[in-house]
N, C-alpha and C positions, 0 to 999 in steps of 0.2 A: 716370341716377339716378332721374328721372321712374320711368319703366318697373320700375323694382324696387321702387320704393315701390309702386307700383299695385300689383304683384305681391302683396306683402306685405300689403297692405288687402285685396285677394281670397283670401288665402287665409288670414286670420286665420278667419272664421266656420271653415272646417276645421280648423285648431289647436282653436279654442276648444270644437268641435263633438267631435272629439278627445279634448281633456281628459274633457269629458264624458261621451265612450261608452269612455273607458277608465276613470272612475271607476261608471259604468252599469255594465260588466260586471264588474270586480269586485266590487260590491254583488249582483250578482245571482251569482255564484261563491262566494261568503259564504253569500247568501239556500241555494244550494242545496248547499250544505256542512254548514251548519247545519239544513238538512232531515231531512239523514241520518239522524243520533240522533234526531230530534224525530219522526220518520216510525218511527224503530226503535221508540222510547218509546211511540208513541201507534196506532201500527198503521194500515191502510187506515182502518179502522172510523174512529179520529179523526180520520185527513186527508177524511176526509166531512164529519164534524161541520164542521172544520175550516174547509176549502171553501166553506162554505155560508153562514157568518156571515163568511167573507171577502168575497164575493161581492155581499152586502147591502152590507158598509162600503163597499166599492171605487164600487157605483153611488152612494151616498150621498156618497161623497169627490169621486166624479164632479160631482155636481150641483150641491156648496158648496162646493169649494176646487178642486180638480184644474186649473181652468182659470184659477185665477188665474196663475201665473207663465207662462202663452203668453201671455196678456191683458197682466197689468201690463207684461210685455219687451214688448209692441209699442205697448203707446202712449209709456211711456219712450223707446223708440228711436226713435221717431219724432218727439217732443219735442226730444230731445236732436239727432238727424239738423238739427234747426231752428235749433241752440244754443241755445232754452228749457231751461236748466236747471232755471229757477224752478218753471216748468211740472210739468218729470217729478218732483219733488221733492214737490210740491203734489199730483199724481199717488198719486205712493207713499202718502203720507200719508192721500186718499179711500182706495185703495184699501185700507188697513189697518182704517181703519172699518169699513169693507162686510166684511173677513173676520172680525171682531172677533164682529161682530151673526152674520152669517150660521153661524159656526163652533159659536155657542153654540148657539143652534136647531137646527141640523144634529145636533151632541152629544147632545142632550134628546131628538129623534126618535130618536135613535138607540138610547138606553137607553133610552128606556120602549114605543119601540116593537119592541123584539129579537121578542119573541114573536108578532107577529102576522109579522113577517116572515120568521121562519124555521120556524116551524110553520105556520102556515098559506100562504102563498105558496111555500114551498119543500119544504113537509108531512118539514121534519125539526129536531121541535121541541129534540132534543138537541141543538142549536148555539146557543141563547137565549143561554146563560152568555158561551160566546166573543165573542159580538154586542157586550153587556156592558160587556164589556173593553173592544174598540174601540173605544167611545164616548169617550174621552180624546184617543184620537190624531187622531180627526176634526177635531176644538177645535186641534191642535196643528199638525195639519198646514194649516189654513189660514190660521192668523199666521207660518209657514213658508213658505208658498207665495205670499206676496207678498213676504217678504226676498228669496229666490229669484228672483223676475221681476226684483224692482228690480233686481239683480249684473247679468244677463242681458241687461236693456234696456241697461245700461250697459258692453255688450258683453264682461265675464267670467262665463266659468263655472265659474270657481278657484271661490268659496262654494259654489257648488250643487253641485260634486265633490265634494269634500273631505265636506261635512255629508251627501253620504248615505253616505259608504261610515262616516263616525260613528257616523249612524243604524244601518246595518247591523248595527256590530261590537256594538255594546250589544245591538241586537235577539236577536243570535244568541245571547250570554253570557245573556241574561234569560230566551230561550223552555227555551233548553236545560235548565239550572238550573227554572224553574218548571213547565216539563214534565212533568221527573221528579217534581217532590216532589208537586205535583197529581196526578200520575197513581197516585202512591201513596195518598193521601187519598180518591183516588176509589174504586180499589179496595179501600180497608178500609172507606169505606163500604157498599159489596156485600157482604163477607164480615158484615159485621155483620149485615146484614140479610138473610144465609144466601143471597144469589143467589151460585152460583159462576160463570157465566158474563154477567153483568151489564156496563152500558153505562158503570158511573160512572168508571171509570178514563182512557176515553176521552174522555169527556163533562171533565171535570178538566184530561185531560192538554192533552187540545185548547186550553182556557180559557188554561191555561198558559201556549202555543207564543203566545199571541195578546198576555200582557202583553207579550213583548218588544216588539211592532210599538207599543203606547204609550210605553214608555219609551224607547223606539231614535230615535221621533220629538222627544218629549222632547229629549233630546239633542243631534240635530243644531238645535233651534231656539238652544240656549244658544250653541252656535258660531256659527251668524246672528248673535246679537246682540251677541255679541262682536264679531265683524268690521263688524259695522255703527258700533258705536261708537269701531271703530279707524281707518273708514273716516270719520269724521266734518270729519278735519281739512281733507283731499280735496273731502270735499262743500263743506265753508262756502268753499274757493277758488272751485270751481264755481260757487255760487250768487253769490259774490262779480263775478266776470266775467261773470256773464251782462247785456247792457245791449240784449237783441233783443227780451224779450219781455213780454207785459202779464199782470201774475196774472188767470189765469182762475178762476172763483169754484168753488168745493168743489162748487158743485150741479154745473156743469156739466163737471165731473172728474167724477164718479159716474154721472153721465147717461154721458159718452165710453164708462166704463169696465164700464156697463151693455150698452152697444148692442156691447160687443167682447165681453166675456163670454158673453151668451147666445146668439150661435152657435154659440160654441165648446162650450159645455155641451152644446147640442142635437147638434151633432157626434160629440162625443167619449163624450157617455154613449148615442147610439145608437150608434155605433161599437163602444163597450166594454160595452152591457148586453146582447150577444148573449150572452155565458157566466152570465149567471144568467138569463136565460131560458129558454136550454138543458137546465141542472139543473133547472127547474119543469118544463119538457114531458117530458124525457127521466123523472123520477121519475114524473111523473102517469104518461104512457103504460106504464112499467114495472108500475109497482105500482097504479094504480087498471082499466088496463084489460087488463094482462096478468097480473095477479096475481103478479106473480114474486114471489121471496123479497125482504126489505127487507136483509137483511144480506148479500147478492150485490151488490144492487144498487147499495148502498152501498160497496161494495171497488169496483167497475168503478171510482163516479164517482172516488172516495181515490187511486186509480190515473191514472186521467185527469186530473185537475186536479192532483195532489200530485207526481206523474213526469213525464208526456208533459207538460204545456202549461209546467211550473215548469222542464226542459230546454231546448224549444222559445222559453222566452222569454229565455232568457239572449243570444243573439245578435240577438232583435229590440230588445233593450235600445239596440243601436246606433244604430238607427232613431229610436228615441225623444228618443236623445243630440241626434242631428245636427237633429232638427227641432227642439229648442229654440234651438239656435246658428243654425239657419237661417231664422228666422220673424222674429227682428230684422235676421239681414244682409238679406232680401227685402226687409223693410219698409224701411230705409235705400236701399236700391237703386231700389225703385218714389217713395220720395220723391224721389229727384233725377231721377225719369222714365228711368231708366237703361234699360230694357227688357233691352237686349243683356247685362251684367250680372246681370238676375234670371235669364235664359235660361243662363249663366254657373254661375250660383249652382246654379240646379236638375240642371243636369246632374254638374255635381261632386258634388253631396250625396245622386245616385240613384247613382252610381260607386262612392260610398265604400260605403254601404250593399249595393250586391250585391258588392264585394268580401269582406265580412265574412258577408253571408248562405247566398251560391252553397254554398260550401263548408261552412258548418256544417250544412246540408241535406244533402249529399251525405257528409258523415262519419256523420251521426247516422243515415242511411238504413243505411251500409254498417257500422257500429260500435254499433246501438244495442241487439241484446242483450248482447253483450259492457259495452259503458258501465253499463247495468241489471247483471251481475253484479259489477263494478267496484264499484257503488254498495251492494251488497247488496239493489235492489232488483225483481228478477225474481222476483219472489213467485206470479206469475199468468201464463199464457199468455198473455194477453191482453197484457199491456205490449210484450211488442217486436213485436207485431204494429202497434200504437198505430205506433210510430217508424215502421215498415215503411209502412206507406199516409199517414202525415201529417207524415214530416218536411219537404215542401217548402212546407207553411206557413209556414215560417221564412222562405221568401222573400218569399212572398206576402205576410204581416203586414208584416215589416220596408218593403216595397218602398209597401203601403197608409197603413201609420203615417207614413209620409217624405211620403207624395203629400199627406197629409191635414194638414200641416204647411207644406208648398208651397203650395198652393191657400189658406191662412188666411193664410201671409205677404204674398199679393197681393192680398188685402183679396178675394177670395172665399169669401166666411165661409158661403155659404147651401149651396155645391156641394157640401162633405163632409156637410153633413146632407139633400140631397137622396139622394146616394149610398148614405149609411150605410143610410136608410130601404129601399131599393129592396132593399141587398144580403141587409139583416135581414131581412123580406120573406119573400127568395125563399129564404134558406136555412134558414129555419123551414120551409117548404113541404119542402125538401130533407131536413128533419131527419124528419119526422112520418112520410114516404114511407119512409126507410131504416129506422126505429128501430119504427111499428109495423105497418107491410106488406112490407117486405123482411124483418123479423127480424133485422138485426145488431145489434141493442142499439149497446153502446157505441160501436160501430166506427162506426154512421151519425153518431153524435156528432161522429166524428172527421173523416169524411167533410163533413159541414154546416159545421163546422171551417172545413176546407181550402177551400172554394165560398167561404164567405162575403168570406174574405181575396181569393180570386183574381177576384170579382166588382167588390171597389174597388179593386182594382188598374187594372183594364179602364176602370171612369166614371172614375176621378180622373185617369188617365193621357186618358182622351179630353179631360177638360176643361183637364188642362194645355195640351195640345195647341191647343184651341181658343180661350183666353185669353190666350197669352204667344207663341201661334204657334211652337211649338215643338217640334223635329224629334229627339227620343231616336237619340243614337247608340248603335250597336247591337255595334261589333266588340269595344270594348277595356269599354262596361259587363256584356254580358251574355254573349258568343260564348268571349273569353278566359277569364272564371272559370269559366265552363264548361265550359270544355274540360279547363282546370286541375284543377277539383274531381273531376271524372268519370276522370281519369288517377291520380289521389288516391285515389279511394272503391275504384276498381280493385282498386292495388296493396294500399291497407292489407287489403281485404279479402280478395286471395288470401295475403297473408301471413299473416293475422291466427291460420288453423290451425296450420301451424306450428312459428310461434313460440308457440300455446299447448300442443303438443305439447312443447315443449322446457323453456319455462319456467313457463306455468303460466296461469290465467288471467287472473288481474289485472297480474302483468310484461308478459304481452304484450299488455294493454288498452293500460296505461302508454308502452309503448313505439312500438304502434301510432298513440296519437294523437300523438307525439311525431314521428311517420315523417308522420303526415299532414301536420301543419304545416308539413317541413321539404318535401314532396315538389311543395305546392300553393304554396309561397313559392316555388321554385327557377322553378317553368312560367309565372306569373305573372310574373316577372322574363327570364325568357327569351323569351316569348311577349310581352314587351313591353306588359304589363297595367295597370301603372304606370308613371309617370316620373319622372324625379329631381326635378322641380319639384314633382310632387304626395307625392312623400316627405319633400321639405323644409317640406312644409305640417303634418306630424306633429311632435307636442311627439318631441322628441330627433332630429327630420329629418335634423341635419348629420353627428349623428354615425351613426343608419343607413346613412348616405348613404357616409360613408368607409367603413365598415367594408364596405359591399357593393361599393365599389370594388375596395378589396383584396384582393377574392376574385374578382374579374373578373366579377361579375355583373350590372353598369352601366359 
């Protein structure tokens, strides 16, 4: 009885971690569903615009909310690891302050400073308006990202599922809808003013695709607060039973929630401000010192950021999932000094991740101009070349994201920002070499890409290594889905003529990736890739579990 309850404590963080990279990837299935039109509507031209005042908000979202819900989940959980309920409660409460103050001033730079930052730092001053917009969600998403941690600390990730793919569904209904009707406004602006080939439709349409990302956040806050106040009755038990610990005072809740924060900021936004760095070098070098054309240049990036990296992210989403379920089970683990446990911990949560990564890198290598005609969006040579040389960033990200998540659960908060600096660094240097003395433009982008992720894989994997002493097993995380996805990418790919000779191109896209999932699921069960223990650790486990019995595959 012991031994199954432990069971079940250890493999909660992966349900929960679970829930989350299955409500992660359908948010991000949505996200790039609702691309479609919005990419039809507004063309490369406005996934530039687009792009570009995303990329501002995102480092911006980075610097003032982003890291509040890994921050508030670990000192909650940690609190609470103590039975301090009063504590993590007190907690949550500083920490809704600080994102109160900090969300509004984040908001107000963000609107009044759209224009210096998309014209001048990014010299594409047609994104100003979409910049704009964002300025809402900023404010929204950081009284959001502290409900979030608190669920989190108190180890569900049922709120923070649930309110984004909320978030999502609104986003997608509002950009869609506000796309179009902007992007019409924009182009009778043109016509009025006799341009026939003019910017304002994209410049509008773009603005558009961007209100949803406000109101979509919007949204999932009001289901926060709902659940927060259904969760209330829960809490006053809690707080009721707690008889362990002393109220520590709101400064020094803010101070904790200070000194957790701001590694994590410094991590995660050098980590994540490689992509709008890249648009500043990659535009300069193009157009101030190769003079190329600006409406080329601008398809490349529309294409690269709007297709290649918004595919490429939908499976690192998983990554993203499992590190927030796993930076509270760490920290619970390292509180009771469990070492064996976080070593435990980390290796399940690097397993679960290249089970999901291996292969969508090896689909996406071997299906990705077909998935682009699927999508209707092979517009440019250049896009399945993009897939062709950078789908196995999908690993590499996914596998960096998780390590960079690992390493802050065991209170090594300095090592992902030592990393992230070196990797940024040297793949800038990478980027400047390929893009203006090699001459591949976009494709060094994608290349610089690829480096940057496979170089914090390498630190953060050494420093796991030399912090928790720990030894990555190699046959059933990396060797079997490898073998599995490469016998996969094979097949679908000598099928994949064909069956488009027969039935056409998008039945046999449809069908092919329908072969891949069924061919990489069969090898990975046969090749013994997973176990029934670790499939009972999946929301619906028991019943996977029967049904692959009864087909003799466990």
């Amino acid at each position: 009885m012991g031994e199954k309850k432990g069971t079940r404590v250890r493999s909660n963080y992966i349900m929960q971690g679970s829930i989350l990279a299955a409500a992660s990837i359908i948010s991000r299935i949505i996200g790039m569903l609702y691309r479609l039109p919005v990419t039809n509507i507004i063309g490369d031209q406005g996934n530039s615009y687009y792009s570009a005042a995303y990329e501002v908000y995102n480092i911006i979202l980075l610097i003032s909310s982003y890291s509040l819900p890994l921050a508030v989940s670990k000192v909650v959980s940690a609190k609470v690891a103590l039975g301090e309920h009063r504590n993590a409660w007190r907690s949550f409460k500083a920490a809704m302050c600080m994102s109160l103050v900090v969300g509004v001033l984040a908001s107000a730079l963000t609107f009044f400073g759209a224009g210096f930052f998309t014209g001048t730092l990014l010299n594409t001053p047609e994104s100003e308006l979409c910049l704009k917009v964002l300025s809402l969600a900023i404010f929204v998403m950081a009284i959001m990202g502290v409900l979030r941690g608190y669920f989190q600390g108190m180890g569900t990730m049922m709120p923070t599922a649930v309110s984004q793919v909320i978030e999502q569904i609104v986003n997608a209904v509002v950009s869609i809808v506000a796309a179009s009707l902007l992007y019409s406004y924009g182009t009778s602006l043109d016509a009025a003013e006799g341009v026939t080939e003019g910017t304002g439709g994209a410049i509008y349409g773009a603005a558009g695709s961007t209100l949803g990302t406000s109101l979509g956040a919007a949204a999932g806050l009001v289901f926060l607060i709902i659940v927060m106040l259904m969760y209330n009755r829960v809490l006053q038990k809690n707080l009721r039973r707690d008889h362990v610990s002393e109220d520590q005072s709101y400064g020094s809740m803010i101070r904790i929630l200070v000194l957790t924060i701001v590694p994590v900021i410094l991590s995660t936004a050098v980590y994540n401000i490689s992509g709008f760095i890249d648009q500043g070098v990659f535009k300069f070098l193009m157009l101030d010192l190769q003079n190329a054309d600006k409406e080329m240049v601008d398809v490349y990036w529309g294409i690269y950021v709007g297709k290649y990296k918004l595919l490429t992210n939908v499976p690192i989403a998983v990554a993203s999932a499992l590190s927030a379920s796993t930076i509270p089970a760490l920290t619970r683990a390292r509180m009771a000094g469990n070492k064996k446990e976080m070593c435990r911990k980390t290796e399940g949560s690097i397993r679960m991740v290249m089970l999901i990564c291996v292969p969508s890198a090896f689909g996406l290598t071997a299906l990705g101009e077909p998935i682009l005609d699927l999508l209707n969006w092979n517009t440019d040579k250049s896009a399945p070349l993009m897939f062709l040389m950078g789908s196995s960033a999908v690993i590499f990200y996914g596998l960096s994201t998780l390590t960079n998540g690992i390493l802050q659960g065991i209170d090594r908060m300095q090592i992902p920002v030592r990393n992230a600096v070196i990797a940024l660094a040297s793949h800038l240097l990478v980027l400047v070499v390929l893009v203006q003395f090699a001459g591949i433009h976009i494709y060094g982008v994608v290349i610089a890409y690829l480096f940057f992720a496979l170089l914090m894989c390498i630190l953060n994997g050494v420093a796991i290594r030399k912090y928790l002493n720990y030894r990555q097993e190699i046959k059933r995380t990396f060797l079997i889905p490898g073998v599995s996805s490469l016998i996969m990418a094979l097949s679908v790919w000598l099928l994949y003529t064909p069956l488009e000779g027969a039935l056409g191109n998008k039945p046999a896209t449809v069908l092919c990736l329908l072969l891949a999932v069924l061919i990489y699921g069969f090898f990975i069960l046969f090749l013994r890739g997973v176990t029934e223990a670790e499939l009972l650790a999946f929301p619906k486990g028991r019943l996977i579990v029967k049904a692959l019995k009864k087909i003799h595959l466990i």
